[in-house]
C-alpha atoms as an extended CHARMM CRD file, in Angstrom:
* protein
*
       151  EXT
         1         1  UNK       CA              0.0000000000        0.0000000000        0.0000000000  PROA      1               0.0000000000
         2         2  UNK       CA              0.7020000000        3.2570000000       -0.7630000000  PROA      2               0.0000000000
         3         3  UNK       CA              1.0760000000        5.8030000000        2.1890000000  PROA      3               0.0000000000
         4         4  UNK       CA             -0.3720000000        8.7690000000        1.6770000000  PROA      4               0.0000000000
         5         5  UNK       CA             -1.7070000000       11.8830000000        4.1300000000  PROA      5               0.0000000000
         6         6  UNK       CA             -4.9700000000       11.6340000000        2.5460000000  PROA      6               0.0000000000
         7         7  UNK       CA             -5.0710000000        7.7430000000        3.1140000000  PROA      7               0.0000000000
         8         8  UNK       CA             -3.9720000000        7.7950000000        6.1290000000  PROA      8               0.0000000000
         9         9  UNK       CA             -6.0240000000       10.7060000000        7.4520000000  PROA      9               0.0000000000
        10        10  UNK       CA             -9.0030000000        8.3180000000        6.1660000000  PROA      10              0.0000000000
        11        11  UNK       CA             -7.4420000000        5.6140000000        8.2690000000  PROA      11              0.0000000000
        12        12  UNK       CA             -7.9170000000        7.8260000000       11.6690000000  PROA      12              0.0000000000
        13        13  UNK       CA            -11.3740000000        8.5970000000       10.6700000000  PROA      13              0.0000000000
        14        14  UNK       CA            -12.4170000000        4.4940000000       11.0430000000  PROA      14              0.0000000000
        15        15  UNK       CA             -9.2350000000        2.9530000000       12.9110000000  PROA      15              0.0000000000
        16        16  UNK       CA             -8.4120000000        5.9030000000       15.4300000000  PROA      16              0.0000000000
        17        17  UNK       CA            -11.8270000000        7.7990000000       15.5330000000  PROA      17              0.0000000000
        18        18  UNK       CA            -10.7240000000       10.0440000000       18.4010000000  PROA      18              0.0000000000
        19        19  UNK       CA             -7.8360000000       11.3010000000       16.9330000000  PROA      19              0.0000000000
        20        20  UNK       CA             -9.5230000000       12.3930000000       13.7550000000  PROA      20              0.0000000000
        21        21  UNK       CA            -12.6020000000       14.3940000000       16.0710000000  PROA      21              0.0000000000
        22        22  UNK       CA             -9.9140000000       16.1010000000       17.7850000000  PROA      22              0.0000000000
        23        23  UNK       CA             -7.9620000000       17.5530000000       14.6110000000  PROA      23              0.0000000000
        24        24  UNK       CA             -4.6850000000       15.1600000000       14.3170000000  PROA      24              0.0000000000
        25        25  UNK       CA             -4.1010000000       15.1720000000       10.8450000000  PROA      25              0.0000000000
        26        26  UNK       CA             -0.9200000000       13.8510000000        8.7360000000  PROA      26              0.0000000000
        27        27  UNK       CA              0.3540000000       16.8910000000        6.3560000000  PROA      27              0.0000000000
        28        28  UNK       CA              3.3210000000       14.6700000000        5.0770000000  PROA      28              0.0000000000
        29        29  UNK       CA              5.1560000000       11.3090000000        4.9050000000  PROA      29              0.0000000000
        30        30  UNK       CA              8.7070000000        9.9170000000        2.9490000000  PROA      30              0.0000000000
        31        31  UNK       CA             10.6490000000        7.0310000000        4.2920000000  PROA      31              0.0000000000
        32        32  UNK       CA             12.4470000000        9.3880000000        6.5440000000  PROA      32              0.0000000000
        33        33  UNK       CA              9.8100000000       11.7360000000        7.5850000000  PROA      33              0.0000000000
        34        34  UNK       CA              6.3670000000       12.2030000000        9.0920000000  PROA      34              0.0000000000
        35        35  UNK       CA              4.4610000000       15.4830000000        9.7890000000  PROA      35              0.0000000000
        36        36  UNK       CA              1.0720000000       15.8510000000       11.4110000000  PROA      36              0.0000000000
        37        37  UNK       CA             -0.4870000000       19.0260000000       12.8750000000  PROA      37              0.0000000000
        38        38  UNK       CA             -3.1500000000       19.6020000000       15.2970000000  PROA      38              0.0000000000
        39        39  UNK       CA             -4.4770000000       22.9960000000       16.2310000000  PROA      39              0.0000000000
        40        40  UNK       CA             -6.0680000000       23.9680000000       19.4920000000  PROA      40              0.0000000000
        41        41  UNK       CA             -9.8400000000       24.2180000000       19.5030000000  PROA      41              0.0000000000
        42        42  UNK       CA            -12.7370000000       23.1700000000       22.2650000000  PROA      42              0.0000000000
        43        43  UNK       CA            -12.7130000000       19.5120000000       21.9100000000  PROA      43              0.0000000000
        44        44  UNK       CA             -9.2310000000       19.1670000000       22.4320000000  PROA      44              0.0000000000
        45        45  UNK       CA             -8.6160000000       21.7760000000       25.1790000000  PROA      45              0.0000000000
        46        46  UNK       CA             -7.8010000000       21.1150000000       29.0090000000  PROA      46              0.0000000000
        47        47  UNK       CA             -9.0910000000       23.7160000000       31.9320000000  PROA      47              0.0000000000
        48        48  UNK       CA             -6.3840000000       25.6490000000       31.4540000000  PROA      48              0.0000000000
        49        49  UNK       CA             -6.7010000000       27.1970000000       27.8080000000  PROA      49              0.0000000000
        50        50  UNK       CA             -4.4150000000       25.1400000000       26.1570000000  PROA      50              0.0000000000
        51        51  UNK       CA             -4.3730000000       21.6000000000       24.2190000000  PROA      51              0.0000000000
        52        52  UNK       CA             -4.4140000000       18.3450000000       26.5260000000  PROA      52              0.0000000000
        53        53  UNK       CA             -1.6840000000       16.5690000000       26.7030000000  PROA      53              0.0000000000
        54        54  UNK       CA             -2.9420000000       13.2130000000       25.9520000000  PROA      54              0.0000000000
        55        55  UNK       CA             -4.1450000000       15.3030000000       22.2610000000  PROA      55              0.0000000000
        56        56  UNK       CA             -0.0140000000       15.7900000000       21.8680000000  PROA      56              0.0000000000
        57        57  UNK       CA              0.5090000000       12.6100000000       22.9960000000  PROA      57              0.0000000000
        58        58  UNK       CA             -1.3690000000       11.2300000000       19.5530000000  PROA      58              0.0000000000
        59        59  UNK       CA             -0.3860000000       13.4280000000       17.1460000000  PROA      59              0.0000000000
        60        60  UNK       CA              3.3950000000       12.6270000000       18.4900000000  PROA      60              0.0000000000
        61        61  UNK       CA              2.8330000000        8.6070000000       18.5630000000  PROA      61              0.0000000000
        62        62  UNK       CA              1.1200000000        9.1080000000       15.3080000000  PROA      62              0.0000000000
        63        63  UNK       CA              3.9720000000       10.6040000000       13.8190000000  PROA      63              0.0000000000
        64        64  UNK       CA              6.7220000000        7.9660000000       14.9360000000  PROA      64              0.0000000000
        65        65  UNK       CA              3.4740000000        4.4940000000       14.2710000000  PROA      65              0.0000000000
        66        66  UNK       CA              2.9910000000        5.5420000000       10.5840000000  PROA      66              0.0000000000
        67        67  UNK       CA              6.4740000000        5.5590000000        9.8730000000  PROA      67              0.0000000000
        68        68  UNK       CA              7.3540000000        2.2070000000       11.4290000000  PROA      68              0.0000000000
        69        69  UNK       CA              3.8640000000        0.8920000000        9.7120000000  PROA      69              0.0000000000
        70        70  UNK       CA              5.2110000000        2.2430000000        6.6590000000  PROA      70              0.0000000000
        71        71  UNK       CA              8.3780000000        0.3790000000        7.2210000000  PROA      71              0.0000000000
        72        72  UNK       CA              7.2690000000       -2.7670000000        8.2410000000  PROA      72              0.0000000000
        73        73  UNK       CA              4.6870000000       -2.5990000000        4.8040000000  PROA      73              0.0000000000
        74        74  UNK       CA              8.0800000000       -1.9940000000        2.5500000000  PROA      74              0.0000000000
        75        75  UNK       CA              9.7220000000       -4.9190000000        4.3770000000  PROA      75              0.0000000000
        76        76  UNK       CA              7.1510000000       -7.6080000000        2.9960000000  PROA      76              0.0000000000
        77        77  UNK       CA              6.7890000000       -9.5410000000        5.9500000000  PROA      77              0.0000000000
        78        78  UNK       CA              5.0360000000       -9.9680000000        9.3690000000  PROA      78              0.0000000000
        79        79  UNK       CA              6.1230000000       -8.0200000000       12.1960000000  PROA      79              0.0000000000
        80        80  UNK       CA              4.2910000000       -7.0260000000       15.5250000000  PROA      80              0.0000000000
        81        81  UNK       CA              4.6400000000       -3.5760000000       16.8150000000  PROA      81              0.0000000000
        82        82  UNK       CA              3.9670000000       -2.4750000000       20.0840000000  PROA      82              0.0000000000
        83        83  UNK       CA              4.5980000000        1.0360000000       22.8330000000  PROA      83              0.0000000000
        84        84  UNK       CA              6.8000000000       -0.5420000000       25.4270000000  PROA      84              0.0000000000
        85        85  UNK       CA              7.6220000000        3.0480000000       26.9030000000  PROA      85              0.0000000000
        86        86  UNK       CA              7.1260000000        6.9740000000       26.8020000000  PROA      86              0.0000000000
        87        87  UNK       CA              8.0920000000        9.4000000000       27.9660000000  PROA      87              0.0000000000
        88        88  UNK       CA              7.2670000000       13.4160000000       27.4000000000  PROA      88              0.0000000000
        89        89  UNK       CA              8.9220000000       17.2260000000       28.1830000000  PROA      89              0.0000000000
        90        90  UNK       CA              6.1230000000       19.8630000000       28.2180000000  PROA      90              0.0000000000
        91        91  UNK       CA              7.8910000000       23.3440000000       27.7110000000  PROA      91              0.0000000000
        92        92  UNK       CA              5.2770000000       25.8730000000       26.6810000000  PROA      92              0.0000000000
        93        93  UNK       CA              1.0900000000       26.1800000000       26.5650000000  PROA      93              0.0000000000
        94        94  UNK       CA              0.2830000000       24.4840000000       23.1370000000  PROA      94              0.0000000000
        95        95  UNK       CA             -1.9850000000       27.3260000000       21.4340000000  PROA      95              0.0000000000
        96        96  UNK       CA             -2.9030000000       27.6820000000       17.6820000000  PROA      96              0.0000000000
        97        97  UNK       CA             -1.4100000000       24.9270000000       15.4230000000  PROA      97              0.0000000000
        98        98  UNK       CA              0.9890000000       22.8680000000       16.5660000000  PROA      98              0.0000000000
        99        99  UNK       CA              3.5600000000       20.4600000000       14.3790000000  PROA      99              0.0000000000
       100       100  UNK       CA              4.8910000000       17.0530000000       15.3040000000  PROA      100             0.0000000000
       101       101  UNK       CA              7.9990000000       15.8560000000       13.2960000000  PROA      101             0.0000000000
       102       102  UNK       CA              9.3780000000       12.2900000000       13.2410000000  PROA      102             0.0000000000
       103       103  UNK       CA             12.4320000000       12.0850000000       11.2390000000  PROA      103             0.0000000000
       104       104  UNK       CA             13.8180000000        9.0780000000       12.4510000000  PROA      104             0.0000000000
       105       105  UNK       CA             12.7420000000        6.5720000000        9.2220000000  PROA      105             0.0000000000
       106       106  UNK       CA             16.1450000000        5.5230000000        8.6130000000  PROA      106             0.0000000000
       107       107  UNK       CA             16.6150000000        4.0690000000       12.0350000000  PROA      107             0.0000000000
       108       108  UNK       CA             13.6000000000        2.0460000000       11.9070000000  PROA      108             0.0000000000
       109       109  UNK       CA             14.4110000000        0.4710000000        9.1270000000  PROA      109             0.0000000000
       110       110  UNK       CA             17.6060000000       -0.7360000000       10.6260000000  PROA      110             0.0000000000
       111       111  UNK       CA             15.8280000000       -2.3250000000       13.6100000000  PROA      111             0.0000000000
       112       112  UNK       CA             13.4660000000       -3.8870000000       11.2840000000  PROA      112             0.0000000000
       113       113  UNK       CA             16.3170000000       -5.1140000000        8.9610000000  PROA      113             0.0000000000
       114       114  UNK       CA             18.1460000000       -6.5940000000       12.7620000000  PROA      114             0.0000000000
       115       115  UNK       CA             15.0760000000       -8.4130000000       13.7580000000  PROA      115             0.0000000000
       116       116  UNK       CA             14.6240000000      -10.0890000000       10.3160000000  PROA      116             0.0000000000
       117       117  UNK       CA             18.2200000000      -11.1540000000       10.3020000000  PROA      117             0.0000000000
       118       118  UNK       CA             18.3380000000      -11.9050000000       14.1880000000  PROA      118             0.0000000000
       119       119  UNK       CA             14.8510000000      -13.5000000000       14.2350000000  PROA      119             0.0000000000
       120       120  UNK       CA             14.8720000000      -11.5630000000       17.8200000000  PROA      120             0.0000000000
       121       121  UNK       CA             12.6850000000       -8.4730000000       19.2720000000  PROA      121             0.0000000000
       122       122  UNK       CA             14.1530000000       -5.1340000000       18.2960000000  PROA      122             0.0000000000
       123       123  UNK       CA             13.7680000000       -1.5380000000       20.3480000000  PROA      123             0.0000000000
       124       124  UNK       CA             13.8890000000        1.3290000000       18.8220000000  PROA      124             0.0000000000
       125       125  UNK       CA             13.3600000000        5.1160000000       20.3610000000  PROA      125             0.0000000000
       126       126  UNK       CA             11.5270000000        7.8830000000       17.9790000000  PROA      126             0.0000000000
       127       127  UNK       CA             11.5590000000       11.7410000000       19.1510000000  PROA      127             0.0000000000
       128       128  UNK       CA              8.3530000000       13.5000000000       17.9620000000  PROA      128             0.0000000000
       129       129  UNK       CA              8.9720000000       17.1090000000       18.8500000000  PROA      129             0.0000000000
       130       130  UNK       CA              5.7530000000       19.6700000000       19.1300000000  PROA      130             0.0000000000
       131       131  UNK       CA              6.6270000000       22.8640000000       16.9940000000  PROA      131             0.0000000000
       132       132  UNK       CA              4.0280000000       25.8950000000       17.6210000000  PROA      132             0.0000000000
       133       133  UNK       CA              3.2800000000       28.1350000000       14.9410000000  PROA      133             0.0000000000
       134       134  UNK       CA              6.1490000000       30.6530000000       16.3810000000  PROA      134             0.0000000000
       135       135  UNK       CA              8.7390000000       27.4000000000       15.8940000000  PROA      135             0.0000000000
       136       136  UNK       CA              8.7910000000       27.5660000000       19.6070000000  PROA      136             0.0000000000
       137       137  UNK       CA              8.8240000000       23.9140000000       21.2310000000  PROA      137             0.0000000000
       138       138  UNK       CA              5.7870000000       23.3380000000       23.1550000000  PROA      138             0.0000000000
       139       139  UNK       CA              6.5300000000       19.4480000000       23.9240000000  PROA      139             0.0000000000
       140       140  UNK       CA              8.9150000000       16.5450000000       23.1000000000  PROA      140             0.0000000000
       141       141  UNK       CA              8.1130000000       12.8620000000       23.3580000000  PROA      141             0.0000000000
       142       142  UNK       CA             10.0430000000       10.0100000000       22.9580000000  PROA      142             0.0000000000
       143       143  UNK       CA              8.6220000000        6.6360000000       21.9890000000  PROA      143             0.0000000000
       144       144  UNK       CA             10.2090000000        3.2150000000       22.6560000000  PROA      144             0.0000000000
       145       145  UNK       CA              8.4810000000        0.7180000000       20.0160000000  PROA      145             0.0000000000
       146       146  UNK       CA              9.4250000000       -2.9610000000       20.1690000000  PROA      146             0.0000000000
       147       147  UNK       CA              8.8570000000       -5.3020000000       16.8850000000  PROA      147             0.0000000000
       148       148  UNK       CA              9.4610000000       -8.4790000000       16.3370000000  PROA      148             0.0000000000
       149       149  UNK       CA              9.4420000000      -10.8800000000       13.2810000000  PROA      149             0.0000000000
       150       150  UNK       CA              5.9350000000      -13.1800000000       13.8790000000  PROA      150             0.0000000000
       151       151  UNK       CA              6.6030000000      -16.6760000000       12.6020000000  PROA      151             0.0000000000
């Protein structure tokens, strides 16, 4: 399959429901890079005027998932994928639209190529920084994914 932001912003409408009602949406992907954006609005806000952190937390796992999904797809052959850890830095009120980058595509495909040679369970740890529209950091998560080679 062929990953697309308009596919997978389809995908979040029926797979991930509450990411799509609260504005996550993927802006761009390559084999290196993902984008998404979410801007701050009612449905996603907390009590104190900015965007909940558990809204950030998607848009940032989003970011890093699609890219390993798109890796494992390219790879041509089973693999699980799962969140072992996380782990987040909040810097700054998230206001207005806010942009979460993985660039880390490279690296997954090197754990993915290890566990298909190894046969064993790979880790691998993807940043997904939160960019406001001022290019001001506003939150930075880091996502430990495991995957392993199903038989």
């Amino acid at each position: 399959m062929k990953f697309t932001p308009s596919k997978i912003n389809f995908f979040l409408l029926f797979k991930l429901p509450s990411a799509f009602f609260t504005g996550i949406r993927v802006k761009s992907i390559s084999d290196e890079k993902a984008v998404a954006h979410v801007k701050f609005k009612w449905i996603n806000q907390n009590p104190f005027k900015s965007m909940f952190w558990a809204v950030q937390g998607m848009a940032a796992e989003f970011t890093t998932g699609i890219l390993v999904m798109q890796s494992i797809d390219k790879s041509n052959r089973k693999i699980s994928m799962l969140v072992t850890n996380m782990n987040a830095t909040f810097t700054k009120k998230a206001v207005g639209r806010i942009h979460f980058e993985c660039n880390q595509g490279r690296d997954i495909d090197a754990a993915i190529q290890r566990a298909v040679e190894t046969g064993e369970g790979q880790t691998v740890i993807l940043t997904s920084e939160g960019i406001n529209e001022d290019g001001i950091s506003v939150s930075k998560f880091e996502f430990e994914w495991s995957l392993k080679v199903k038989p």
